[in-house]
PAVEXVO-730956 format. One record per residue: x, y, z of N, C-alpha, C in turn; residue in one letter. Coordinates in steps of 0.001 Angstrom, whole numbers, plus 500000, padded with zeros to 6 digits. Layout:
<sites>
XYZXYZXYZa...
</sites>
This chain:
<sites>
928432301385685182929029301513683850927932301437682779x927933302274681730927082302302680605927023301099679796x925715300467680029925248299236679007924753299040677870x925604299417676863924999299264675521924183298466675153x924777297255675350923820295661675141923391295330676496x922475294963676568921640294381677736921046293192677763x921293291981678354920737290860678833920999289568677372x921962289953676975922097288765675980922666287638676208x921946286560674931921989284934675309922431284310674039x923761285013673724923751284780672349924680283372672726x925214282376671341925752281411671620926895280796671246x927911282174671620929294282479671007930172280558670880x929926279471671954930224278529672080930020277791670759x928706278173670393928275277059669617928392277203668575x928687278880668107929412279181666583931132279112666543x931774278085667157933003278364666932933703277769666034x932982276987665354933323276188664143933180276974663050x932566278065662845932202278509661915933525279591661617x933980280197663090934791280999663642936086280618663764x936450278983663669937524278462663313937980278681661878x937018278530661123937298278230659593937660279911659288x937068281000659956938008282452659431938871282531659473x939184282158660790940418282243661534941427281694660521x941259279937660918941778279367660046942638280407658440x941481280904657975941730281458656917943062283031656958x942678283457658112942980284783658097944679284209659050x944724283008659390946099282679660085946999281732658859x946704281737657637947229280787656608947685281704656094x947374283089655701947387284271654805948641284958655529x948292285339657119949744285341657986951102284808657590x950467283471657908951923282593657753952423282738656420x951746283190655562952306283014654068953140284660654081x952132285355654731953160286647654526954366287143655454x954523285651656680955860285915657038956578285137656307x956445283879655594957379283274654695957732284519653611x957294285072653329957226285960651963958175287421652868x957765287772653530958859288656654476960424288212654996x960370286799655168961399286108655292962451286097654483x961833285953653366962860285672651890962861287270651097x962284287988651362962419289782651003961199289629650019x960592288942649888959539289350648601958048289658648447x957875290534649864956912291348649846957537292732649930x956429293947649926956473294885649919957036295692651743x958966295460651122959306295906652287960032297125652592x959744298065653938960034299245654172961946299074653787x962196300477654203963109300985654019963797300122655171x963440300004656413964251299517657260964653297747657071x963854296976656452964173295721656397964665295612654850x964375296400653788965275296012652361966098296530651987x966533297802652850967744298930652488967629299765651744x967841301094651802967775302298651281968701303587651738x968192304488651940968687305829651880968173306548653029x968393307309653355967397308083654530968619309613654320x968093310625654266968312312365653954967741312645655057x968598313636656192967489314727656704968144316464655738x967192316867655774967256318616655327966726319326655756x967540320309656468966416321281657260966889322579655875x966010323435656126965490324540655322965347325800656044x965816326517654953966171328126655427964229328541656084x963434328897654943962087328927655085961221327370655429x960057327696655783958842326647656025958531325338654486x958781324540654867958141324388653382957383322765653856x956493323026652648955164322020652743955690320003652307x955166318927653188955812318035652902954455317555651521x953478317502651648953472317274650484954192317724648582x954661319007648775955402319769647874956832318915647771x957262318606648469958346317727648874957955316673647495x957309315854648426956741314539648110956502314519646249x955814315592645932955297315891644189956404315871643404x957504317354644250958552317326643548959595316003643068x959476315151644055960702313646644226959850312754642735x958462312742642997957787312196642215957994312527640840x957676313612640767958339314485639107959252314339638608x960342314417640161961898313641639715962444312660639517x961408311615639139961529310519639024961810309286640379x961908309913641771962262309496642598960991308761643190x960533307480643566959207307023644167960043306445645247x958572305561645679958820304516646893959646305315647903x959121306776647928959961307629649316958933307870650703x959748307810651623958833307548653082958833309616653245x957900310085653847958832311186654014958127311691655379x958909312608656402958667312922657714959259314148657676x957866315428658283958331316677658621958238316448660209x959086317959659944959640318329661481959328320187661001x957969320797661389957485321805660912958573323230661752x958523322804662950958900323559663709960247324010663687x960977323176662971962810323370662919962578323416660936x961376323336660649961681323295658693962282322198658718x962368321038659061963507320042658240962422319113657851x962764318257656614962720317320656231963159315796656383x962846314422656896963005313487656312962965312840655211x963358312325654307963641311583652921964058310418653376x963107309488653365963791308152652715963242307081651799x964032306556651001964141305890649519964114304659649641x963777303293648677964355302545648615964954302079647229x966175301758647588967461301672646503967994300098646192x968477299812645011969217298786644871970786298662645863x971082297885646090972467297992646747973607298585645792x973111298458644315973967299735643309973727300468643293x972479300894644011971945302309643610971927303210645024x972363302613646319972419303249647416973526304272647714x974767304831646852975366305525646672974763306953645943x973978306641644704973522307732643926972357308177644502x971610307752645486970684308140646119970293309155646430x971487310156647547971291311349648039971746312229646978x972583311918646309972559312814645064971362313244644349x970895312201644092969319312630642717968513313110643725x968901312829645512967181313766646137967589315268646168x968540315317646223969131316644646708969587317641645396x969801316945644082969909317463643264967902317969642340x967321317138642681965809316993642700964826318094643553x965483318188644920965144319647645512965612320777645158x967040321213644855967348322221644450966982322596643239x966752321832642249966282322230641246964615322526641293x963684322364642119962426322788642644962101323503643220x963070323820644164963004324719645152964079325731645343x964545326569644164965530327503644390965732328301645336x964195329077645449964522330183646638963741329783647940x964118328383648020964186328109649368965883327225650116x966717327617650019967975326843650581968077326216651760x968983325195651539969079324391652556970411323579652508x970591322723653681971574322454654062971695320429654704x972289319365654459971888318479654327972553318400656316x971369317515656887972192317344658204972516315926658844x971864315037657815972761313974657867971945312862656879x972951311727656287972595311082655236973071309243656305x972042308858656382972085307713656308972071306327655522x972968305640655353972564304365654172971950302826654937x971138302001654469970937301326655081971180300336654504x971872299123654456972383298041653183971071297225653657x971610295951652930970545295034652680970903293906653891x972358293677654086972902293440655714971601293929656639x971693295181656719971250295055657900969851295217657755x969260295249656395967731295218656668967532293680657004x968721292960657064967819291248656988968479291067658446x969828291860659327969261291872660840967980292503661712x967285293514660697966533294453661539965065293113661317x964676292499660452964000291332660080963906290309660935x965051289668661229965235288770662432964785289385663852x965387290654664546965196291491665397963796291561665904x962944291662664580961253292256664757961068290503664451x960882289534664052960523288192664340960907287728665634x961944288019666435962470287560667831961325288638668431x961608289693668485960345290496669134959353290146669338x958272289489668343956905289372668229957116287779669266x958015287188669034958291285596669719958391285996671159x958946287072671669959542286890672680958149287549673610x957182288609672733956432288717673340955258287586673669x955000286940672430954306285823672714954098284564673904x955793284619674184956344283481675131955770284102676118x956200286139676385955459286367677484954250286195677754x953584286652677214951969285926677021951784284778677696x952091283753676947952138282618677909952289282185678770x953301283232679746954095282790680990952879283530681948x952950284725681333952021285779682120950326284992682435x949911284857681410948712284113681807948120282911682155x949181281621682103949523280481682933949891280464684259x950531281845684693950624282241686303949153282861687005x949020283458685837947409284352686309946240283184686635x946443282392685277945065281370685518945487280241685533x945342279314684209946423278196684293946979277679682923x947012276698682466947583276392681451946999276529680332x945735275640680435944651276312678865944195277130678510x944109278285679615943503278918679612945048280037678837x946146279894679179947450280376678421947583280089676851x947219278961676550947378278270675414946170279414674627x944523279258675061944072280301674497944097281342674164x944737282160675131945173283589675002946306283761674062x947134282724674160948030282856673020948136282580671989x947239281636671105946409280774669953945913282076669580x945334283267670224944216284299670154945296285475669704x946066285900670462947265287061670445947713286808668666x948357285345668752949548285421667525948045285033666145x946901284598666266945600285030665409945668286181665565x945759287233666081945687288901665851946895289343665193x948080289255665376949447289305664492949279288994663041x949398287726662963949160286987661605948452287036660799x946950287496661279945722288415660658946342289941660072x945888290369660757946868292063660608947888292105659270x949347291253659667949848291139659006949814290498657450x949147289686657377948319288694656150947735290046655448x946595290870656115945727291792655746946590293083654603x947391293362655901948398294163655037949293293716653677x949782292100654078950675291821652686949658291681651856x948487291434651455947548291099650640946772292436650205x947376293721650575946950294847650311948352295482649519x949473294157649935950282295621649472950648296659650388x950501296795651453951123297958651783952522297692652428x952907298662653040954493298441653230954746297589654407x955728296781654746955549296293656030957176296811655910x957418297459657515958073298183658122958427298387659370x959262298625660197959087298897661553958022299511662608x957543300461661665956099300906662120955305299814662488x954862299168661430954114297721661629954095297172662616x955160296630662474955836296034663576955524296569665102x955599297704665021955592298310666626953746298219666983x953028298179666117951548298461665390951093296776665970x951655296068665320951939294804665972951889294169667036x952868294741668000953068294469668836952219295456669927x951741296356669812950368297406670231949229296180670342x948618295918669457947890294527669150947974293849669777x949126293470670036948701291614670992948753292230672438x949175293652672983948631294038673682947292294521674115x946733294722673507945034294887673490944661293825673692x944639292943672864943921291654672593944553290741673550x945683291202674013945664290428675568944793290660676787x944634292038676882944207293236677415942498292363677820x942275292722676780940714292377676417940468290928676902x941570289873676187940759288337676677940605287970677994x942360288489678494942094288866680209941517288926680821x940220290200680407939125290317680831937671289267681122x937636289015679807936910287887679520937115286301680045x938596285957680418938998284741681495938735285267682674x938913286220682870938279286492685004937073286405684961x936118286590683671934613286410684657934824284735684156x934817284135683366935056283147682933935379282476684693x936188282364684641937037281930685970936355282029687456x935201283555687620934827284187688644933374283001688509x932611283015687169931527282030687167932284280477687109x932902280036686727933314278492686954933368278814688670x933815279221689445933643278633690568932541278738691576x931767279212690663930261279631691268929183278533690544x929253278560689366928667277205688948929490276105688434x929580275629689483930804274079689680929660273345689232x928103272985688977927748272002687917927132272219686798x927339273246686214926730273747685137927946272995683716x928050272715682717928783272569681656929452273821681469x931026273644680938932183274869680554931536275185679245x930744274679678550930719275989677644929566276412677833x928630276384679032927058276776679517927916278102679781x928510277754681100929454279163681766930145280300681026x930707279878680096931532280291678826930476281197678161x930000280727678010928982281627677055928437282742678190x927502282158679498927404283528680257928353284669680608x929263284328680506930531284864680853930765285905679486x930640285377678058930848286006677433929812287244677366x928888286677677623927434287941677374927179288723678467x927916289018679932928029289633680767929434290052680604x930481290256679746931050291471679777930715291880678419x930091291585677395929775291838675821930414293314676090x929172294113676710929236295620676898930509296364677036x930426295729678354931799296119678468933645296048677209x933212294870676683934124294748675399934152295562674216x932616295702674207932464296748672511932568298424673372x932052298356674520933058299923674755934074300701674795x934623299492675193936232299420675127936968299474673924x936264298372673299936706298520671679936603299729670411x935301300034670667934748301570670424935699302486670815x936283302824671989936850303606672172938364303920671859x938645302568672138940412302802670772939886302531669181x938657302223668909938449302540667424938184303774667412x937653304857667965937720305925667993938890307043667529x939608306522668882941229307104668606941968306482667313x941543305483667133942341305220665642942216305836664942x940624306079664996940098306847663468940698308082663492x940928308795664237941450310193664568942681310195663885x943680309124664659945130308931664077945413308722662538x944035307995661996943911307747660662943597308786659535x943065309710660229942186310689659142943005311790659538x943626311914660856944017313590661084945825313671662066x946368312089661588947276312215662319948347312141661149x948602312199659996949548312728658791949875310958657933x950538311435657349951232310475656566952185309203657393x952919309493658132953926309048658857953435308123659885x952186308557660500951659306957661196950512306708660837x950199307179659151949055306435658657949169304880658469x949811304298658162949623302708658685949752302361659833x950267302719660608950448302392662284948761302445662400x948177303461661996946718303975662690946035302711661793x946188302795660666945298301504659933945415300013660289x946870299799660940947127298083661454946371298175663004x945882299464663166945434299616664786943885299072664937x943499299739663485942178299861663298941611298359662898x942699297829661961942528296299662529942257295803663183x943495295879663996943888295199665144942807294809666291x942200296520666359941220296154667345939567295385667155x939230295546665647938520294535665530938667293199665148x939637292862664979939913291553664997940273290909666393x940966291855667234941190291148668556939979291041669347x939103292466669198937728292227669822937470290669669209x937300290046668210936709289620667295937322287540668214x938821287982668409939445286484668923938988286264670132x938890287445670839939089287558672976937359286647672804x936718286501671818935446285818672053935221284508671391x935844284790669974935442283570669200936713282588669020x937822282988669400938922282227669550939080281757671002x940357282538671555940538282748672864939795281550673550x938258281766674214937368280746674880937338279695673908x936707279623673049936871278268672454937866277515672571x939192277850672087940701277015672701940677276808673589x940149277276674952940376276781676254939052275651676283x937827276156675341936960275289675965937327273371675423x938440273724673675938775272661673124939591272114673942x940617272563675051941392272056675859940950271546676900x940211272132677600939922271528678723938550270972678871x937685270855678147936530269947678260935225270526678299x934377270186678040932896270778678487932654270300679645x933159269213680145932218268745681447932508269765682439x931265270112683793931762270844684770932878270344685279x933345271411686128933935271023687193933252270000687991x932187269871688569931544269222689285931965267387689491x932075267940687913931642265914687026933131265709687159x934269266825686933936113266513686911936227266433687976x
</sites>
């Protein structure tokens, strides 16, 4: 396998204090932006605060940014919008007051026709979404992210053992809560997309620490008297390579998804692009450290 980095002795153990206090930082910012998601008062999609959703397909081709200008002109913002090139149709969706989720499809549809005369069309279905059920779809994606977490835990307490679970999962829901923090503090929309973006994430960054506990695991029983964070650290600098290739390579594909994959999973591609450097970022400076805070420096030898 191709070795980018070669023969390093760096001393990931011994900076983890430094690596706590980001963390620290970047998991406070989390928690504040699920309290703030909780109570509706961040910047939330169509699916968790309620709105409108239009599809329109169209006699001729027509362009979604042109779409998008026209709604804007029409006074219409805060619209999600999704083509479907091949059938001409349009997605539209809005977000509305719960007084205003009735007049909705009216002003989009009265807003296109008046822009687009000699292109006609035909509405093929209008969805409403109340505020009911954006605060079940809310709960739904918080049980989600929980339920994957628990798996986490179960999964890698069978694989290895207990602290070594506790780390991986201290590390996973630090990649969530990061991400998410990142985004409410930008402002951007948090949405089901996210969410799924999300949960992509703590798959990687499970993915990855995984990795990094088997050699972990493969050298503890080879040097039974060396100190856990002597091992820890070799362990980390014999798969380094292997991690930033890996990582490189879904940053790669992000970037692609980001620059040339449209409007519609441009945040999916940007919580990705996160995601993966920050999880690269835990599977080393989190992850091991929690296990090494749990279970001790002394070897095995000396336990």
């Amino acid at each position: 396998m191709l070795e980018l980095i070669k023969n390093t002795h760096i001393d990931f153990m011994g900076k983890r204090k430094y690596a706590f206090v980001i963390s620290g930082i970047f998991s406070v910012l989390g928690i504040l932006a699920v309290i703030q998601v909780a109570n509706g008062r961040a910047n939330l999609g169509i699916d968790f605060a309620g709105g409108t959703a239009i599809q329109l397909k169209f006699e001729k081709p027509i362009e979604i940014h042109s779409i998008r200008k026209a709604l804007e002109d029409g006074g219409i913002k805060d619209v999600d919008l999704q083509d479907f090139p091949a059938i001409n149709k349009i997605l539209v969706r809005t977000k509305k007051s719960e007084q205003q989720l009735g007049q909705a499809s009216d002003a989009i549809t009265s807003v296109i026709t008046q822009k687009f005369p000699g292109n006609p069309y035909v509405i093929d279905s209008t969805m409403v979404i109340g505020p009911k059920v954006g605060g079940r779809l809310r709960t739904d994606a918080a049980k989600a992210v929980a339920l994957a977490t628990l798996g986490i835990l179960i999964y890698v307490a069978f694989r290895f053992k207990f602290n070594f679970a506790v780390g991986a999962t201290v590390a996973t829901l630090h990649d969530v809560l990061a991400v998410l923090g990142i985004f409410y503090l930008l402002g951007r929309e948090i949405n089901l997309i996210l969410v799924t973006a999300l949960l992509t994430v703590a798959g990687y960054s499970l993915t990855d620490t995984v990795v990094v506990f088997d050699r972990i695991r493969e050298n503890l029983k080879v040097r039974l008297k060396e100190p856990v964070d002597v091992v820890m650290n070799v362990s980390v600098n014999e798969v380094l390579s292997r991690t930033i290739i890996t990582s490189m390579t879904v940053l790669l594909s992000s970037l692609a998804l980001f620059f040339f994959g449209g409007e519609v999973i441009h945040d999916f591609a940007l919580a990705m692009l996160m995601g993966v450097v920050i999880g690269t970022y835990s599977s080393i400076f989190v992850a091991s450290p929690v296990v090494l805070l749990w279970g001790g420096k002394k070897s095995l030898a000396k336990k």
